[in-house]
C-alpha positions as a Markdown table, in Angstrom:
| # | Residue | x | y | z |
|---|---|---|---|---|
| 1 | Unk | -24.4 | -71.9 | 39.1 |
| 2 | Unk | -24.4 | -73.5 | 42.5 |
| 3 | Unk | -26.0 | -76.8 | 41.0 |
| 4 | Unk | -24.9 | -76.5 | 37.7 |
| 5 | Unk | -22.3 | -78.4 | 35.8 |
| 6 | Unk | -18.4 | -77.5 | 36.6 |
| 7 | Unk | -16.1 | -77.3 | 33.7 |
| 8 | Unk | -12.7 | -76.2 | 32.7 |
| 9 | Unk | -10.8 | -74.9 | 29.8 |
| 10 | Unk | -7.0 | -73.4 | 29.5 |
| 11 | Unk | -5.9 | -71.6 | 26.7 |
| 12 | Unk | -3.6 | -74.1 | 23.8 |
| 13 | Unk | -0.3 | -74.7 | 24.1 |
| 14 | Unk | 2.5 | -76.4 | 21.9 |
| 15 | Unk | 3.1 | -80.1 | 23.0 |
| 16 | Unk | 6.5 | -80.5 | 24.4 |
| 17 | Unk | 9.1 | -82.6 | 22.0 |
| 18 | Unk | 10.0 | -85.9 | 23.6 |
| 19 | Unk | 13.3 | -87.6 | 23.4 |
| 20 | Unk | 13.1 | -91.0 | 21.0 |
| 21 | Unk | 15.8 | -92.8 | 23.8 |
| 22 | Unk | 15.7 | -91.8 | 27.8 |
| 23 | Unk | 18.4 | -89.5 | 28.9 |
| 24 | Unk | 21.6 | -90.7 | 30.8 |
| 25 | Unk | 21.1 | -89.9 | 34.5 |
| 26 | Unk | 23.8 | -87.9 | 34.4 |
| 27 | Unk | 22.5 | -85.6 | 31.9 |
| 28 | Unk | 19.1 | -86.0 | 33.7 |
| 29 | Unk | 20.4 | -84.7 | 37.1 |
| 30 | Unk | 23.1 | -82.2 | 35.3 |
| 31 | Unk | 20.8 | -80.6 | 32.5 |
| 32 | Unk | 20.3 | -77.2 | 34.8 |
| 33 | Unk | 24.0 | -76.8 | 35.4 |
| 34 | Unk | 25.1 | -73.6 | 34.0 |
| 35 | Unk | 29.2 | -74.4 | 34.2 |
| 36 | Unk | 30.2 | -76.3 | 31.6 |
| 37 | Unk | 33.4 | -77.6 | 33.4 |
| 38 | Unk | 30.6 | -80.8 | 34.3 |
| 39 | Unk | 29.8 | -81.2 | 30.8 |
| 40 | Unk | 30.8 | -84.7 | 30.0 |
| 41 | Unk | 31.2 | -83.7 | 26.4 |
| 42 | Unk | 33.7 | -80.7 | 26.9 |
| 43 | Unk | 36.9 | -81.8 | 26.4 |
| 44 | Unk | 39.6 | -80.6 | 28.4 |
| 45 | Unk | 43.3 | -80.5 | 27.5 |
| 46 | Unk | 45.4 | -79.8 | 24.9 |
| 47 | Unk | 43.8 | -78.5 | 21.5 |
| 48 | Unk | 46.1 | -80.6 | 19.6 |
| 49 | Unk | 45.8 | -83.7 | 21.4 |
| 50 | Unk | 43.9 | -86.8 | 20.4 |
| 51 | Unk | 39.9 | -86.6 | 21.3 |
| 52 | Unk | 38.6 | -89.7 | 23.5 |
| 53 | Unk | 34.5 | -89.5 | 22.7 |
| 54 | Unk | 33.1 | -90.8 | 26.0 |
| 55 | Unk | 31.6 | -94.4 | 26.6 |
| 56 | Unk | 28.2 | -93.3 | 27.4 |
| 57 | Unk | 28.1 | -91.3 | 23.9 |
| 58 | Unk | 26.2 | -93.3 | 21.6 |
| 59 | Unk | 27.7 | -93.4 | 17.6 |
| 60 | Unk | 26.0 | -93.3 | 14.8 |
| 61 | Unk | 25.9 | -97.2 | 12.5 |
| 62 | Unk | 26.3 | -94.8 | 9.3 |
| 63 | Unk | 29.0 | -92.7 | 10.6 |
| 64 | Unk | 31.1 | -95.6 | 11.9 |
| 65 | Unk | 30.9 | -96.7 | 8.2 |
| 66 | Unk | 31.9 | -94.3 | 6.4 |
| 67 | Unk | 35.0 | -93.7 | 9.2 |
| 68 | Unk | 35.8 | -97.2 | 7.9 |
| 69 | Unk | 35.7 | -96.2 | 4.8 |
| 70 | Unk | 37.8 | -93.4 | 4.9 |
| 71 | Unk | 40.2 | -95.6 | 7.2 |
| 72 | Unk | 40.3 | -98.4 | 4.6 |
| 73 | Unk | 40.9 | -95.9 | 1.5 |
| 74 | Unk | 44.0 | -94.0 | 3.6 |
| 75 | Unk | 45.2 | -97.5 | 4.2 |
| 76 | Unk | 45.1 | -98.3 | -0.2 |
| 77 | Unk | 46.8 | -94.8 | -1.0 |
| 78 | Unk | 49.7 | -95.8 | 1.8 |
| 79 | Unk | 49.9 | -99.1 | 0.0 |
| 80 | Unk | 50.3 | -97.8 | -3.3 |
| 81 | Unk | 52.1 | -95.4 | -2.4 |
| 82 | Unk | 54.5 | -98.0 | -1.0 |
| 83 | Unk | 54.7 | -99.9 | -4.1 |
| 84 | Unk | 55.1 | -96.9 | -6.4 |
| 85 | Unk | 58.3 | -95.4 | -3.9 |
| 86 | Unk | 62.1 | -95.4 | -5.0 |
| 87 | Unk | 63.5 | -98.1 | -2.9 |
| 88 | Unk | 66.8 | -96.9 | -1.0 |
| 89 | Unk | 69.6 | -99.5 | -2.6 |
| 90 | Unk | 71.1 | -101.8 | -0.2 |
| 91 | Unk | 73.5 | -101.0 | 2.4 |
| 92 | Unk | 76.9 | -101.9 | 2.0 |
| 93 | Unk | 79.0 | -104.4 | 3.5 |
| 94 | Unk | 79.1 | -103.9 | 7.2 |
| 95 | Unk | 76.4 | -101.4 | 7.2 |
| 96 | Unk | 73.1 | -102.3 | 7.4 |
| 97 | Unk | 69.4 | -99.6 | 7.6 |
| 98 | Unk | 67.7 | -98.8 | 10.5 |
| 99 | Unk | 64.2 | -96.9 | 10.2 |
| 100 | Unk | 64.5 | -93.4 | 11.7 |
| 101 | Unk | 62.5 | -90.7 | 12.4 |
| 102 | Unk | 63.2 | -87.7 | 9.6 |
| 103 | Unk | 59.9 | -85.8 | 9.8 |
| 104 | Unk | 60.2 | -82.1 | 11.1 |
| 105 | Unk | 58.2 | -81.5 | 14.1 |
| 106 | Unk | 56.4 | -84.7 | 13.6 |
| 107 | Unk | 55.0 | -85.3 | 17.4 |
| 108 | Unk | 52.7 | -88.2 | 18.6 |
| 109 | Unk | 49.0 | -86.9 | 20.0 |
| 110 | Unk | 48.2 | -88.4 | 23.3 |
| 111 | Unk | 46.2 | -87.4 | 26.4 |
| 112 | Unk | 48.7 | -89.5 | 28.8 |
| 113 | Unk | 52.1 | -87.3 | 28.5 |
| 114 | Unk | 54.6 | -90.5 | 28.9 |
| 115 | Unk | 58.0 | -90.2 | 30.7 |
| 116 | Unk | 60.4 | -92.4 | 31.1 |
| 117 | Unk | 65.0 | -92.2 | 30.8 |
| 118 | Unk | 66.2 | -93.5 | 28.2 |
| 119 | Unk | 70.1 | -93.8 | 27.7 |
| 120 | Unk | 71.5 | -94.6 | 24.1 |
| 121 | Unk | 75.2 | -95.5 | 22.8 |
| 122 | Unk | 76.7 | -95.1 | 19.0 |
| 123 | Unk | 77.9 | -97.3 | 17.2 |
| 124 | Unk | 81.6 | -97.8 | 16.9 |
| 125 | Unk | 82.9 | -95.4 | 13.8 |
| 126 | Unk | 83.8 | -97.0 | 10.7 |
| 127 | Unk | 85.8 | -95.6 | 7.5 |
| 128 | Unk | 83.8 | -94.8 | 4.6 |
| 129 | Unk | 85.0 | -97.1 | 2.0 |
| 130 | Unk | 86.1 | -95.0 | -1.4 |
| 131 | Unk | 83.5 | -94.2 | -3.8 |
| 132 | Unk | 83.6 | -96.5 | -6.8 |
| 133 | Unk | 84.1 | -95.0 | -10.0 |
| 134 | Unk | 80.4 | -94.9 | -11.7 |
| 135 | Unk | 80.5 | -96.8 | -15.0 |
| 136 | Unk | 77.4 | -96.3 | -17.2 |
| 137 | Unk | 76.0 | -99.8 | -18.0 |
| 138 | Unk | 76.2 | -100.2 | -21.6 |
| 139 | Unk | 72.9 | -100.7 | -23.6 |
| 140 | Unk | 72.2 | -100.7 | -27.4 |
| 141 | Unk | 74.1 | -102.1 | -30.1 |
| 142 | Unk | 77.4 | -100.9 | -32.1 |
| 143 | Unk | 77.0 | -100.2 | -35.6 |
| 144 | Unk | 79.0 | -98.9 | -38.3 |
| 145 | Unk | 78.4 | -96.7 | -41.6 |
| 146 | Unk | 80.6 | -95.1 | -44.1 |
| 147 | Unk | 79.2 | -91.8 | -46.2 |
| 148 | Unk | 81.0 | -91.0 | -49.0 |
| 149 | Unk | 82.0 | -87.2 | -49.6 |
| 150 | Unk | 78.9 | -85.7 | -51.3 |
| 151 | Unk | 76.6 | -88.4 | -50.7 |
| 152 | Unk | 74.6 | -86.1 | -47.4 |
| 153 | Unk | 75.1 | -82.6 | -48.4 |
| 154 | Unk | 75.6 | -80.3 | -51.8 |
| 155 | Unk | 76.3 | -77.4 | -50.7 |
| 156 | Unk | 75.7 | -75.5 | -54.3 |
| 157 | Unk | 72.6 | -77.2 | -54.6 |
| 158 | Unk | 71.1 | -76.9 | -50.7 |
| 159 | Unk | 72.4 | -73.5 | -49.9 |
| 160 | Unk | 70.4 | -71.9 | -52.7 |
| 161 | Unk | 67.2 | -72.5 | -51.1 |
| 162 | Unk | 68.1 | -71.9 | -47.8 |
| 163 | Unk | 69.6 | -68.3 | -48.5 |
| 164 | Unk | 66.0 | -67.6 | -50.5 |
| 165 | Unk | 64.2 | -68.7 | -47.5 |
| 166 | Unk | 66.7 | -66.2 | -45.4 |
| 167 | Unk | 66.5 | -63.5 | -48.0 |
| 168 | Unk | 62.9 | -63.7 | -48.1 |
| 169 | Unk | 62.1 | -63.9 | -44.4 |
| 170 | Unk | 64.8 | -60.8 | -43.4 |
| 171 | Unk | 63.1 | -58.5 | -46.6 |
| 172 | Unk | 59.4 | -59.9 | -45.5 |
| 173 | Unk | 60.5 | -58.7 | -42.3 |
| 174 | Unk | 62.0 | -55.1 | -43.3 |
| 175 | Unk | 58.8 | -54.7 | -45.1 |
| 176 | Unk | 56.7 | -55.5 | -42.0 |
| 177 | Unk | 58.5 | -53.5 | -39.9 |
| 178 | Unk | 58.7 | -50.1 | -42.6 |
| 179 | Unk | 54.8 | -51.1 | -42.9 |
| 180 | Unk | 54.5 | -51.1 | -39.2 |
| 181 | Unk | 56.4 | -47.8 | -38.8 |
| 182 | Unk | 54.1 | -46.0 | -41.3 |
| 183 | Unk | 51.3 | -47.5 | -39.3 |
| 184 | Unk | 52.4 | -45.7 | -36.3 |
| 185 | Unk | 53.3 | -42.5 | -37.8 |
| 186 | Unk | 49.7 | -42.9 | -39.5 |
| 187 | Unk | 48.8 | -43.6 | -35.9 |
| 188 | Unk | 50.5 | -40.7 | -34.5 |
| 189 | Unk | 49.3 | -38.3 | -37.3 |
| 190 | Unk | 46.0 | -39.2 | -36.3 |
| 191 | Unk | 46.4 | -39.3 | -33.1 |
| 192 | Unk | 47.7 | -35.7 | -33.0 |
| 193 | Unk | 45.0 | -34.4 | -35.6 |
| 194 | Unk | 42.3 | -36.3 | -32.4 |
| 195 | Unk | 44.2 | -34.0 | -30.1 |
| 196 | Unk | 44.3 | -31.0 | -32.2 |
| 197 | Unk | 40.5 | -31.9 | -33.0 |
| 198 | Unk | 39.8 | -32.1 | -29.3 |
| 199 | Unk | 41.3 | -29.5 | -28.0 |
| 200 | Unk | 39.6 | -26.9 | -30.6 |
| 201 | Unk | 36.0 | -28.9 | -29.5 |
| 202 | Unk | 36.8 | -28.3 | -25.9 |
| 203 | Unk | 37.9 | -24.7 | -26.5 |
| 204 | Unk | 34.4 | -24.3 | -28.6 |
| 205 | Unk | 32.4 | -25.7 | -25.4 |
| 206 | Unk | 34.3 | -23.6 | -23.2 |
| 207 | Unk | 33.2 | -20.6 | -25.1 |
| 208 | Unk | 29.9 | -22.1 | -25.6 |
| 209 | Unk | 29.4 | -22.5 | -21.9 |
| 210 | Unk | 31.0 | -18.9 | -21.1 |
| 211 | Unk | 28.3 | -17.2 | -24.1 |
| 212 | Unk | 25.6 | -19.5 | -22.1 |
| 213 | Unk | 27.0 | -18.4 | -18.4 |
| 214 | Unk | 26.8 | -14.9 | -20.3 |
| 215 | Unk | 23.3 | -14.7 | -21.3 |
| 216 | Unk | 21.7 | -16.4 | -18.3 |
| 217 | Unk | 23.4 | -13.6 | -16.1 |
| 218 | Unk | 21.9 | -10.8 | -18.8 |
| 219 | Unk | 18.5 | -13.1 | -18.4 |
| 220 | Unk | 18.5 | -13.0 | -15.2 |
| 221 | Unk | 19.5 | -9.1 | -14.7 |
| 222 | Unk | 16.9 | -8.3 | -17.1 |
| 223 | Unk | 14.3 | -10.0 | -15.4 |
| 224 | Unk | 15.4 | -8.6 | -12.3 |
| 225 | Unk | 15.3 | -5.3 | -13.5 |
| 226 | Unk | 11.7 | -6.1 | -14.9 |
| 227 | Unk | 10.4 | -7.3 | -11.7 |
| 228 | Unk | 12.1 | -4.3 | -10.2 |
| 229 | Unk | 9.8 | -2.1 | -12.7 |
| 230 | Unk | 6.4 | -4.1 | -12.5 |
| 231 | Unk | 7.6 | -3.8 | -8.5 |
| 232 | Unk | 7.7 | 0.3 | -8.8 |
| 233 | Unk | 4.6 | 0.2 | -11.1 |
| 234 | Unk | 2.5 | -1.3 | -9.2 |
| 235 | Unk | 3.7 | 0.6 | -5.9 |
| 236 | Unk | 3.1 | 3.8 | -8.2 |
| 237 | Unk | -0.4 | 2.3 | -8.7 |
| 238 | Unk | -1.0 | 1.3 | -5.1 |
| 239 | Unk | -0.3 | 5.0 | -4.2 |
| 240 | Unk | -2.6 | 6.3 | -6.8 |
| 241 | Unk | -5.2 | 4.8 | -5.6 |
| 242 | Unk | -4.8 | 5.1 | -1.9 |
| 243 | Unk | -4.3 | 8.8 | -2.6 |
| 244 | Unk | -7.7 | 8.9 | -5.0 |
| 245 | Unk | -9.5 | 6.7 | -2.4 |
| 246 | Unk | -8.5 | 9.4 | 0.2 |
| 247 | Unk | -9.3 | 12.3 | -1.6 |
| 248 | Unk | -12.9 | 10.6 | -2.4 |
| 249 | Unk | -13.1 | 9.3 | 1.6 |
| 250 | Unk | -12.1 | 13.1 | 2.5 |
| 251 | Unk | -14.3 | 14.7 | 0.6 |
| 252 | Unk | -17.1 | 15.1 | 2.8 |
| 253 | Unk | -15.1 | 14.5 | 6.0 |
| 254 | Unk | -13.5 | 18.0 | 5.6 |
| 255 | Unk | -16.8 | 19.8 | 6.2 |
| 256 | Unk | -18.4 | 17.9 | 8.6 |
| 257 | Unk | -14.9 | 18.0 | 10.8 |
| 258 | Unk | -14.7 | 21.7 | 10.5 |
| 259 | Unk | -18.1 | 21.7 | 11.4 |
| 260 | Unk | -17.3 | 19.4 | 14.3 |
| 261 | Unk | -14.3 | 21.5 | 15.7 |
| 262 | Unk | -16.5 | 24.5 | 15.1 |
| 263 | Unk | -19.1 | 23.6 | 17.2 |
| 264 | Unk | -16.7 | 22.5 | 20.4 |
| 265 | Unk | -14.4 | 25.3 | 20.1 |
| 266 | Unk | -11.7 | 24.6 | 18.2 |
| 267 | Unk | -11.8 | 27.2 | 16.1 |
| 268 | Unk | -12.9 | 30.9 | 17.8 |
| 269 | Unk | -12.5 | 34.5 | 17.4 |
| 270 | Unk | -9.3 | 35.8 | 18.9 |
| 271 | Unk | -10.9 | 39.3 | 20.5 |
| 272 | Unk | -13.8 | 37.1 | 22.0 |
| 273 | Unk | -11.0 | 34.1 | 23.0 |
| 274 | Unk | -8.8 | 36.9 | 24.5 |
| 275 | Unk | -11.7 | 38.9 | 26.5 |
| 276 | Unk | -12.8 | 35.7 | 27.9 |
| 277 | Unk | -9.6 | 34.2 | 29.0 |
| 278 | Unk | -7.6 | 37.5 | 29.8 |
| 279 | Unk | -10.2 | 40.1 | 30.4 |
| 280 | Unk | -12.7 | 38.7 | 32.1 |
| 281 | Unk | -11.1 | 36.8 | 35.0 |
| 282 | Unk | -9.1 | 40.1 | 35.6 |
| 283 | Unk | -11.9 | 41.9 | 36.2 |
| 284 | Unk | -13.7 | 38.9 | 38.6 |
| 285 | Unk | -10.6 | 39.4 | 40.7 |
| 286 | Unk | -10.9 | 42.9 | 40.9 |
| 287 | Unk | -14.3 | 43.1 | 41.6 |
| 288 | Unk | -13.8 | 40.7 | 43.9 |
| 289 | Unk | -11.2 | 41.9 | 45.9 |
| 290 | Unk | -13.3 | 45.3 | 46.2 |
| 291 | Unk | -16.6 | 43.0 | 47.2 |
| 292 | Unk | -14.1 | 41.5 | 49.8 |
| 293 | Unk | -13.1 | 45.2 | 51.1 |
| 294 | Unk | -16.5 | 46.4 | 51.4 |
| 295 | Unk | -17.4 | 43.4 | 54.2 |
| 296 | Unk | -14.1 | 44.3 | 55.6 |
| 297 | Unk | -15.1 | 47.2 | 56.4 |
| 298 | Unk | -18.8 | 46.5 | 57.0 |
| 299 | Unk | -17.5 | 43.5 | 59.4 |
| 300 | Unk | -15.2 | 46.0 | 61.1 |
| 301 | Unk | -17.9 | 48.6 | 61.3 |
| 302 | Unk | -20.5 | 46.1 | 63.0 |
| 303 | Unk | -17.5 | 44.9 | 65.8 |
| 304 | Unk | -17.3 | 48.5 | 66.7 |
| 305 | Unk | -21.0 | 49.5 | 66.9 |
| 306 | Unk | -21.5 | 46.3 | 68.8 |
| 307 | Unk | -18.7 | 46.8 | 71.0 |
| 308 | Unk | -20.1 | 50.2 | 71.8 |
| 309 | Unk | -23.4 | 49.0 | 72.2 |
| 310 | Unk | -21.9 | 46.4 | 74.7 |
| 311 | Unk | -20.1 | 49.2 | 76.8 |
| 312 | Unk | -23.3 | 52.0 | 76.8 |
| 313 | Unk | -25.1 | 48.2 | 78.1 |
| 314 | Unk | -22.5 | 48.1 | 80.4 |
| 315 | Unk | -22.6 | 51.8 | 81.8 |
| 316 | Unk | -26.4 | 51.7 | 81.8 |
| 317 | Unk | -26.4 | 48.6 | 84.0 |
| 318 | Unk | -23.6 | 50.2 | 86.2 |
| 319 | Unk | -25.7 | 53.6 | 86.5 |
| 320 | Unk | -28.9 | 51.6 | 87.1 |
| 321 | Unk | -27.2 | 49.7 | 89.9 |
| 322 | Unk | -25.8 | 52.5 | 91.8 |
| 323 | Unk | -29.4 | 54.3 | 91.6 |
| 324 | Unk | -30.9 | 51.6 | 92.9 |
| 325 | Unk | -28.3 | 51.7 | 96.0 |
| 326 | Unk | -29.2 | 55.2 | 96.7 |
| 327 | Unk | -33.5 | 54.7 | 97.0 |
| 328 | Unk | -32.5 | 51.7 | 99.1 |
């Protein structure tokens, strides 16, 4: 390793996207900035006002055309619609038009808010000359006919026609209209025999469904009732078998428990039982007791033989004391 080669590797990354033009400096220096109050490109104002793009932002050649586009065809529609407008007719004699402002809340955009006084005077009043009487200009020219009685209308002759086509149209329409009121009754007849028909159907289901409701509640009770019995039948055969299983299991147990409690004592003969618990320890105690008053009285007869014994010891060593006194 120590003389070996060196080399290095790093894990791949995505290449960074370059810009096709160099920043501004601005933007170069100010890119970091997190308040957008030093963004150039913020505008700042009144949302109403006219927008100034700023001279280091660079436009686009195809957008500038088509703006001049859209200026040129605004420019054509003001033109034609100049052309195509009702002129206002000349002012009369000493008057004269003066282009004023008669749009409602028509306000020029600007960023710079311009003030300035301004004083203005009226014009001196003038009378209102009387309207002229308005005389149609005449147009057309005058002819003359004369029409004979008879020669438009016969009355005899065109009436007849004209009171057939009447006739015909009010009975075509009377018979429509009777036609159209036996439709409806028709209509209604039918409509009523639906409703009757309907309502009969929907009284059918309704009993159909309560016979159906009916059943499956008998179904269900009778099964209920069945799985009640099978329930019983087999708890009734559960018990049978348990109590033949245990007769069969018990059958031979008997004896040998019998045997069992026979052989530890459970089961004795009551004189025996009796001289055994009763009997028996009665006389222990007695003869007891009258084994404890025979060493009573043997005890008490060997403290008085030995205190006898001790007294004659006594005398005799007394009387063999004095006798030795006297040969002396």
């Amino acid at each position: 390793m120590a003389h070996g080669m060196y080399t290095f590797s790093s894990r791949p990354r995505p290449v960074e996207n370059r810009l096709k033009y160099s920043e501004p400096p601005y933007e170069r220096t100010h890119r970091g900035y997190g308040n957008i109050m030093y963004d150039r490109r913020v505008v700042r104002g009144n949302d109403y006002a006219q927008h100034i793009n700023p001279t280091t932002a660079q436009s686009d050649p195809a957008e500038i055309k088509r703006q001049q586009m859209i200026r040129k065809k605004a420019i054509a529609r003001k033109q034609a619609r100049e052309q195509f407008r009702s002129r206002t007719p000349e002012a009369v004699e000493g008057r004269k038009h003066i282009n004023v402002q008669t749009d409602l809340y028509l306000e020029e955009l600007s960023d710079i808010i311009v003030c300035k006084d301004m004083d203005c005077q009226t014009d001196a009043f003038l009378d209102k000359p009387a309207t002229p009487l308005f005389i149609p200009a005449k147009s057309g020219k005058d002819a003359e006919t004369q029409i004979e009685e008879g020669d438009l209308f016969d009355f005899d002759r065109e009436v007849q026609p004209i009171l057939e086509v009447l006739v015909g149209k009010t009975i075509e329409q009377s018979l429509l209209e009777v036609m159209e009121e036996e439709e409806l009754a028709c209509l209604k007849a039918q409509q009523r025999a639906y409703i009757e028909l309907r309502n009969n159907e929907l009284a059918e289901v309704q009993r159909l469904q309560e016979q159906n409701r009916r059943h499956n509640e008998e179904k269900e009770r009778r099964i209920a009732q069945q799985k009640e019995v099978l329930k019983m039948q087999r708890e009734t055969a559960e018990k049978i078998a348990a109590r033949a299983f245990t007769k069969e299991y018990l059958a031979g147990l008997l004896p040998a428990v019998f045997t069992s409690l026979t052989t530890h004592g459970y089961f004795y003969d009551p004189v025996e039982k009796d001289i055994e618990t009763n009997f028996l320890p009665w006389l222990m105690t007695e003869v007891n007791k009258n084994l404890e008053k025979r060493y009573l009285a043997r005890e008490l007869l060997d403290t008085i033989i030995h205190d006898v014994a001790m007294k004659r010891l006594t005398e005799f060593k007394e009387l063999e004391a004095q006798s030795n006194i006297s040969d002396s």
